[in-house]
C-alpha positions, 0 to 999 in steps of 0.5 A: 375279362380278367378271369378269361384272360387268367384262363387263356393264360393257364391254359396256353401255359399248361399246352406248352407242358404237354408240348414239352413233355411229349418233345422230350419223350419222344425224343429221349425215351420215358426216363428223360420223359418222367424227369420232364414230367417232374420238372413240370410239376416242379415248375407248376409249384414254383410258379405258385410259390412266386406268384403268392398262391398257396400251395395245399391246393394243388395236392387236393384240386382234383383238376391239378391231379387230372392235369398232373395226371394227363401230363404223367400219361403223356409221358410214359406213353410217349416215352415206352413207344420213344424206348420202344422205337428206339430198342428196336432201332437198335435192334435193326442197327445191331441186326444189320451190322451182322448182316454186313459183317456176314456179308464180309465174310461171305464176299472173303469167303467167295474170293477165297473159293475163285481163288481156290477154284483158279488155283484147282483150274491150273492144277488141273490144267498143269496135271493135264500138261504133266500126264502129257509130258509123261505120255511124250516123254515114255513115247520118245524114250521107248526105242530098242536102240541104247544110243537113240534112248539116250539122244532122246533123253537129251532132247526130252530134257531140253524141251521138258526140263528147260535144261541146257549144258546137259550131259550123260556119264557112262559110270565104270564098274568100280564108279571111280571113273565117269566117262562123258558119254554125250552131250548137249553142248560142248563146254569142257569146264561144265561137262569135261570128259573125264570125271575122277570120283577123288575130284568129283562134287559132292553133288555127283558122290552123293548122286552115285553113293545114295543112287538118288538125284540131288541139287547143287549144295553150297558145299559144291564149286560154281563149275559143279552141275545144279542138278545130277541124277542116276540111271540105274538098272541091274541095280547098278549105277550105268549113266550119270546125269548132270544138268548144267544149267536150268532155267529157275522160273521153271524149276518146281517139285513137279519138275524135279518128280518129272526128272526123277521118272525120266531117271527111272524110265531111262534105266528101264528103257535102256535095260531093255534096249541093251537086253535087245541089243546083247541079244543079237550082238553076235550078229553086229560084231566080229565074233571073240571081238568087240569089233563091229560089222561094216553094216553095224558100225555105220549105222552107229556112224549114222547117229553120230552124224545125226547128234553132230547135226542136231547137237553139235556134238563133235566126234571123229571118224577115220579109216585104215586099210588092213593086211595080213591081220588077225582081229583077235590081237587087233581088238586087244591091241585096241581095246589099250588105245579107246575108251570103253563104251564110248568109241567104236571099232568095226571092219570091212573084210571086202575092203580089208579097212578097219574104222575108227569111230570117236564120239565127243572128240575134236576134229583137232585131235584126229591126226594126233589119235590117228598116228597113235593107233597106226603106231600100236598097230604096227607089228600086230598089222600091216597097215597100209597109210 
């Protein structure tokens, strides 16, 4: 009884061996495994050393040896497949940590090429918009007549450029005296009439010296224009253009390259126009005259009236009858008293009436100019007031 109980003993003892030596492989892997195994045989001897057996046995008995042994397989065995699991756990771990990183990199790589393709959506939207304001803007700019050129380059400008307070210089030869020619709006501090080059901005000397357009620097007055710009042809400075005022949200290099065309193409348009219109001047005016036909002039009246409506740009018209007149000395006479380019003259031989055409001044200085020109008149004319 005492020897099955001494068995049952022995033998639970050694399960829970096996038991604890196959937890701690599995669970730590076989180093942790072999310790457990080590600390088993340890245990076994320690039990032996108190309990009083002797020692020597348990290095011969070919049981312990079995024991031992079953218990060393036990643990390499559960150990290798712990390491082995554990390895490839690892292994899928790292596997899969590249895989989220590549997964990041991908999804970022994704959102940079949506982005990249809405950004190429609205280049290539936008550069449809621009070849369409090309296509407008060369169409509305392709007229034979030199005033319709540049009443449509100020509403190309203000419907393209956004620009307001827009204003076109006539440039005298010796570029010392710009002359305002027309405007979009009537404002005398922003677009005065006369602009001296002693006086000028910087802005406007630079335009005209490197025949180039230029933004507003801090060199300049708040008065001078943001934005000026040439209109050459002949390779000579004609017009000057300034913009007063400019909505920024819509300022953009595209923008700036759209006026620095529109420069280009009034040069060529208004070189080709004025071609035309030099060609036949000797049919709209009074020849060895400046002084324009009935016809001629009223039609030039005719656009005056139309700016007035659409601009509101001021001008001033008036009439005097004629007797006993020689154009050639009315014209010289004149030609002292207007400013060039910029005012028109014609007469109508059946009414014997010399016309008077002012553009870009005020009503309030038609009686004043009109006492001044019959005045120089007198002696050269009959006039009849």
């Amino acid at each position: 009884m005492t020897v099955s109980f001494q068995f049952s003993s022995f033998f639970f003892e050694y399960l829970v061996l096996v038991f604890l030596v196959m937890i701690f492989s599995n669970r730590y892997g076989i180093y942790i495994g072999l310790l457990a195994f080590l600390e088993s045989v340890c245990y076994t001897l320690s039990k032996g050393v108190f309990t009083g057996q002797p020692i020597l046995p348990y290095f011969y008995l070919q049981t312990q040896w079995f024991q031992w042994l079953f218990l060393l397989v036990t643990a390499i065995c559960c150990g290798l497949w712990s390491t082995s699991q554990r390895e490839r756990y690892e292994d899928l771990h790292h596997n899969n940590e590249e895989l989220q990183s590549e997964n990041q990199d991908l999804k970022e790589t994704v959102s940079l090429l949506d982005e990249t393709r809405k950004e190429l959506k609205s280049k290539i939207l936008e550069s449809d918009n621009q070849l369409s304001k090309i296509y407008n803007i060369y169409k509305a700019l392709s007229h034979n007549h030199p005033e319709i050129v540049l009443d449509e380059s100020i509403r190309v400008m203000k419907e393209y450029l956004h620009a307001s307070k827009i204003g076109i210089y006539f440039v005298g030869n010796s570029e010392m005296t710009l002359r305002l020619k027309l405007s979009s709006e009537h404002d005398s501090e922003i677009l005065p009439q006369t602009i001296f080059a002693e006086h000028a901005p910087e802005v406007i000397l630079k335009s005209l010296k490197q025949k180039k357009a230029f933004f507003r620097s801090r060199k300049d007055p708040v008065k001078a224009p943001i934005l000026a710009g040439p209109v050459v042809f002949q390779d000579e400075v004609r017009y000057l253009i300034v913009l007063g005022q400019i909505d920024f949200d819509t300022i953009s290099s595209q923008n700036f390259e759209l006026f620095v065309w529109m420069l280009k193409w009034m040069g060529d348009r208004l070189a080709n126009a004025s071609g035309i219109y030099q060609s036949s001047i000797n049919k709209r005016k009074y020849e060895g005259t400046n002084i324009y036909l009935a016809s001629e002039f009223n039609y030039l009246l005719e656009i005056e009236k139309k700016r007035h409506e659409q601009l509101n740009y001021p001008y001033v018209s008036f009439e005097c009858h004629l007797e006993k007149y020689n154009l050639a000395e009315v014209d010289d006479i004149l030609k002292k008293q207007l400013r060039e380019i910029i005012d028109y003259v014609g007469f109508d031989m059946e009414n014997q009436k010399l016309m008077i055409l002012l553009p870009g001044t005020d009503e309030q200085y038609r009686k004043a100019i009109e006492r001044r020109i019959q005045k120089a008149l007198l002696g050269y004319a009959e006039v009849i007031i």
